[in-house]
Structure formats: structure tokens, C-alpha cells
N, C-alpha and C positions, 0 to 999 in steps of 0.2 A: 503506655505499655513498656516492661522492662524490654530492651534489647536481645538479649538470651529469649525472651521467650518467644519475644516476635519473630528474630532469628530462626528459631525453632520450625514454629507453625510454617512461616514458608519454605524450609527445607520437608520441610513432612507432606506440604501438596504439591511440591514438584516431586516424591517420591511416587504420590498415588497417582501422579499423570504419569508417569513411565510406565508404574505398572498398568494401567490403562491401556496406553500405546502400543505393550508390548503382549498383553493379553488379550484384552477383552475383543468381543467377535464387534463392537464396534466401533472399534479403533481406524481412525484415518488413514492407516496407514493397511497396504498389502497383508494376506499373511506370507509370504515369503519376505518380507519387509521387516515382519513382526520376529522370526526367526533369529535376525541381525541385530533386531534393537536391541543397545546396549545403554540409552537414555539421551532425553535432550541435553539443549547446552544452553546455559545461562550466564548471565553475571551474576559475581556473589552478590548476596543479598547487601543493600547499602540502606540505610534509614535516611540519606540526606535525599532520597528520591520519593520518599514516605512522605504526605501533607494531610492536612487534618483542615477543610476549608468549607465556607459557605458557600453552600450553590444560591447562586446568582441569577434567579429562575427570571424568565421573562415573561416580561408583561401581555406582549404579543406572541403567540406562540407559534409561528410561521411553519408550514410543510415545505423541507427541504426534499429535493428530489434527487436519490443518488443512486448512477445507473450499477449494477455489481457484475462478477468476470465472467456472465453465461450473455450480457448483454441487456438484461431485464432493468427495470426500471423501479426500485424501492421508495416509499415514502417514507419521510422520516421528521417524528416535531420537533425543532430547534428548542428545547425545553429550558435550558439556563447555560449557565457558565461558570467553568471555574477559573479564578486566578491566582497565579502563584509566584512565587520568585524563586531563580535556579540561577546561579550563580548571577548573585545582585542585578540580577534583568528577571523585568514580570514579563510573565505569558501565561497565555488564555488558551483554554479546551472549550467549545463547546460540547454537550452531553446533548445527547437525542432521548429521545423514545417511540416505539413501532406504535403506542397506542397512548393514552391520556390515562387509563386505568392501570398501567403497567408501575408497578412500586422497585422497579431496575431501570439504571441509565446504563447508556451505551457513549463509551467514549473510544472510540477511536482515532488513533495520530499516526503524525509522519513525524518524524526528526533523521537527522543526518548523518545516524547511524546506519539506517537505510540502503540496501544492498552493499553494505560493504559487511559492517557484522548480524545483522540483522535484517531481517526477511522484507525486499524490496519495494513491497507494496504498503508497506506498515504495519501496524500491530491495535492491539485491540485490548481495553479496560471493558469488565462489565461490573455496576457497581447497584449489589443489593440494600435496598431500603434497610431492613433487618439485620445484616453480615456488617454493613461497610459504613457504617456510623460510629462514631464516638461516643459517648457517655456525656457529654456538652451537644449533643445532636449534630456537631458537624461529620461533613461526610470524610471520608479514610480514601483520598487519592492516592493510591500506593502502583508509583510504576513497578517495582522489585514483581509485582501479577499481572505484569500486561503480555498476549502471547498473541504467538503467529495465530490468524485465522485458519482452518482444516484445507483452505485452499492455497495453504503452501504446500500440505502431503498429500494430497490429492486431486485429481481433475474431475472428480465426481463431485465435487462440492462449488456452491457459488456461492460468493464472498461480495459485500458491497466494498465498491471503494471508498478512499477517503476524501472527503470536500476538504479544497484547500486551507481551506478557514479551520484547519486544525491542523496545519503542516509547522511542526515544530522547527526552528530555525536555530534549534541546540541539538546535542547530545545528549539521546535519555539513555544511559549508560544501567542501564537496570532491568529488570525482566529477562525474557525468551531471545537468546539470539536464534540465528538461524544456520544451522550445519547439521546438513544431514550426512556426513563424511561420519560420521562418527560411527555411525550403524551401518555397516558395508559399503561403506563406499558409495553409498546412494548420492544421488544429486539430481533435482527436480528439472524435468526433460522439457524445453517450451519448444512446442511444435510450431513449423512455421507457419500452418494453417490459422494458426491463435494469433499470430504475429499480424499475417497480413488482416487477418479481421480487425485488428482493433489499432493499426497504423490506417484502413480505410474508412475509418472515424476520422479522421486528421485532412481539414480541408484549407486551402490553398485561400488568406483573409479577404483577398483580390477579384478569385477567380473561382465558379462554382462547377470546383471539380477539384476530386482529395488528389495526395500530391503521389498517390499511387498512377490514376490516372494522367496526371499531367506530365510521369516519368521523373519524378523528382526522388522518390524512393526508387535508386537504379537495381540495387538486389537487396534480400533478404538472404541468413545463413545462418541458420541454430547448431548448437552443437551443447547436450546435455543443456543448463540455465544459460551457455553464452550465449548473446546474438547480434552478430554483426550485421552493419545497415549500410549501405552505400547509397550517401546520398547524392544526388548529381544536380548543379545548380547551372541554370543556363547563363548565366553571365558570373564572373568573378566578383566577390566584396557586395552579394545583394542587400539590402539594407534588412530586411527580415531571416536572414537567415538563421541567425540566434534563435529566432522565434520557432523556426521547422526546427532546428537540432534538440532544443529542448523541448520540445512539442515531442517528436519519436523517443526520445531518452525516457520520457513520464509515461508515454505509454507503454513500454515495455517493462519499465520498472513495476509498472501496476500488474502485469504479468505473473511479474518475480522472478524475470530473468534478469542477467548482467549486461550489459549495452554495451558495444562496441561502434562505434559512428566514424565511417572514413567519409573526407567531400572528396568530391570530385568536380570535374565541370564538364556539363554534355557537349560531346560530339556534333558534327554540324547536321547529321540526321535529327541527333536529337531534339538539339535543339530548336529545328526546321517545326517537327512534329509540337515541340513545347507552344512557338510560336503562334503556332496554327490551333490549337484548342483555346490559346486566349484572344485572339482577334476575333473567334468564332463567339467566345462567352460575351467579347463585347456588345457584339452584333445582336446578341437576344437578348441583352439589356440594355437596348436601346429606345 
């Protein structure tokens, strides 16, 4: 496809998703939201982000289980794979699908643009049998169309997350960033209620009890997407501690808020009380 015209096309359907966003009764977004919208924000369209590739369907076609942001639990068939190379390094997407009759793959990534310009939790490909082929039948992996899920503009929607095994370890500098500054000063609000649910997911590898109860998460503090964490570790330099900070940082980022992570070290209360819940777990596995 000539450049100008591909060019084209994806200027012309980011224009009909604005106007979508900013019209239609249902659009993700508020209508006192709708009022503000003055359109999303992108990168310009780039073709080196554009792949024309074989899916790499598998043989076994395994049900992957992945839990999304209300808590629920999705299935999903590991259907094939794509592979590509972005700056002279291959990397792999696997593609899903919700059913075995379904003629759309679902790809959704992480990369390490990821709350910094784009929407923390990742972004999402959906790729039509029909739409997204070539004329050689290979498929049209084109990140320049990969976009937030509706559970970045609203908390009425549930969004699956992403399995690791599609966490890009590059910069896909293409698609949907994520700034809703642009349309009144909006900025998506993570309540702490969200927070502490889904930090009480997060258990302690040692001891069977999440690191809420064991006082290791010392406070919680949102404010609009930021949210600071105070973690409190009972002894200085624990050997896992890497493992909690980035254990809280991925769950909030799957949020879609911004992390803040102060340590600290507990108090002699605290750590009195820390003490006492792990002699205790020992004691009932025993």
C-alpha cells in the first residue's frame, strides 16, 4: 500500500473515533466529558511499526485464563503467534481468541511506553480475518491501531489484563497514547478502594497472608491516577523485597494509575505484630 494512502486511512479513523467519543450517546466517556472533548492523542502514524506477517497458529491450542479489572475471570485460546523484528531484535505477540469460530484475533501488549505515555495497563490490537490481511494472505500487524481499552475512560467497563507472555520489552512508539489533559483537564481518578483490592491479591511467597495483612503495605494514598504506597519492611535489605515493590508497581499500573513507592522499615510494634503472624503461619504448617 502507497504510504499517502495508508497514511490517510488511519488519519480518517482516528477522526471517526473522536467523533464517536465526542458524540455518540455511547461513547465511554461522561457526557459532561463529551462537552470538553477536543480529541485523543496519538503518535503520528509511522509505517516502520506496520508488519505484514504469518500467524504461527498452534498446534495445541491451550485455554489461557486471564483475570480482567471487575476481578472476573476470562478464557482465552492461545490461538498462534506473531513474529517480528523492531529494531534488529525479534519479538513475539501471542493472538487469542474468546471462541474457535471467531474469524478476529485479539492481541493485546505491554511495552515500555506504558504509563509513562501511554495507558498503564496496555493497549489492545483487534485483528479482522476480512479487514486485516494482505493480498499474499498474510496478516497486517499494524501497531499505528492499537488503542487504550474503554477501561482507561471509564470505571463502568471491565477490561482483561495482559498475560505476560505479551509484555513487550521495546518501545512501540505508535498508536493511542494516553492524555486525557487534553479535553478539560480530565485525568482518570484510581480510587483507593480499587487499590486496596487488588494490592490484597498480592501474597506474601513465604507466608499465607497478602502483604496488606502482614502490614507490609503501610499506607495507601491516591490523588486523581497518582498513588503512593508506603511500603514497610521488617528488617532492612530483605532478600525479596524487589519482588513486593515490583509485585505493587504492576498492580497498580494494571489500574492505570501512576506508582509512587516509598520503603520504609516497621517500627518495633510493627514489627512485633509482623513477627507474630509468621510464627503463627508456621505453626498451621506444620
Amino acid at each position: 500500500m502507497i504510504f499517502n494512502q495508508w497514511k490517510k486511512i488511519i488519519e480518517q479513523e482516528r477522526k471517526e473515533k473522536d467523533r464517536f467519543f465526542k458524540a455518540d450517546w455511547q461513547s465511554p466517556i461522561s457526557p459532561k466529558e463529551q462537552l470538553k472533548f477536543n480529541g485523543l492523542v496519538y503518535y503520528p502514524p509511522d509505517p516502520n511499526y506496520r508488519f505484514e506477517l504469518e500467524l504461527l497458529e498452534h498446534k495445541n491450542k491451550k485455554i489461557l485464563q486471564i483475570q480482567d479489572t471487575t476481578g472476573n475471570v476470562r478464557n482465552f485460546i492461545r490461538w498462534g503467534e506473531f513474529r517480528f523484528e523492531l529494531f534488529s531484535k525479534e519479538y513475539t505477540l501471542q493472538a487469542y481468541k474468546s471462541d474457535a469460530q471467531e474469524r478476529q484475533l485479539f492481541v493485546p501488549f505491554k511495552d515500555t511506553t506504558n504509563s509513562k505515555e501511554t495507558y498503564g495497563a496496555g493497549r489492545y490490537l483487534d485483528l479482522n480475518y476480512e479487514r486485516d490481511r494482505s493480498v499474499n494472505g498474510k496478516w497486517i500487524l499494524d501497531f499505528n491501531k492499537a488503542y487504550n481499552p474503554w477501561c482507561a475512560y471509564s470505571e463502568n467497563y471491565s477490561c482483561p489484563f495482559i498475560a505476560p507472555e505479551n509484555w513487550l520489552k521495546v518501545p512501540i512508539l505508535a498508536g493511542e497514547k494516553y492524555s486525557l489533559k487534553k479535553y478539560g483537564e480530565m485525568t482518570k481518578e484510581i480510587l483507593e478502594k480499587d487499590v486496596r483490592k487488588a494490592l490484597g491479591q498480592i501474597k506474601h511467597p513465604a507466608i499465607d497472608s497478602t502483604l496488606l495483612d502482614l502490614g507490609i503495605i503501610k499506607k495507601i494514598s491516591t490523588k486523581e491516577d497518582k498513588v503512593t504506597i508506603i511500603i514497610a519492611f521488617p528488617f532492612p535489605n530483605i532478600p525479596i523485597g524487589d519482588h513486593f515493590v515490583n509485585s505493587v508497581r504492576e498492580a497498580i499500573e494494571n489500574l492505570g494509575g501512576k506508582p509512587e513507592i516509598k520503603i520504609t522499615i516497621m517500627n518495633q510494634e510493627e514489627q512485633k505484630k509482623f513477627l507474630a503472624m509468621e510464627q503463627e503461619n508456621w505453626r498451621e504448617n506444620i
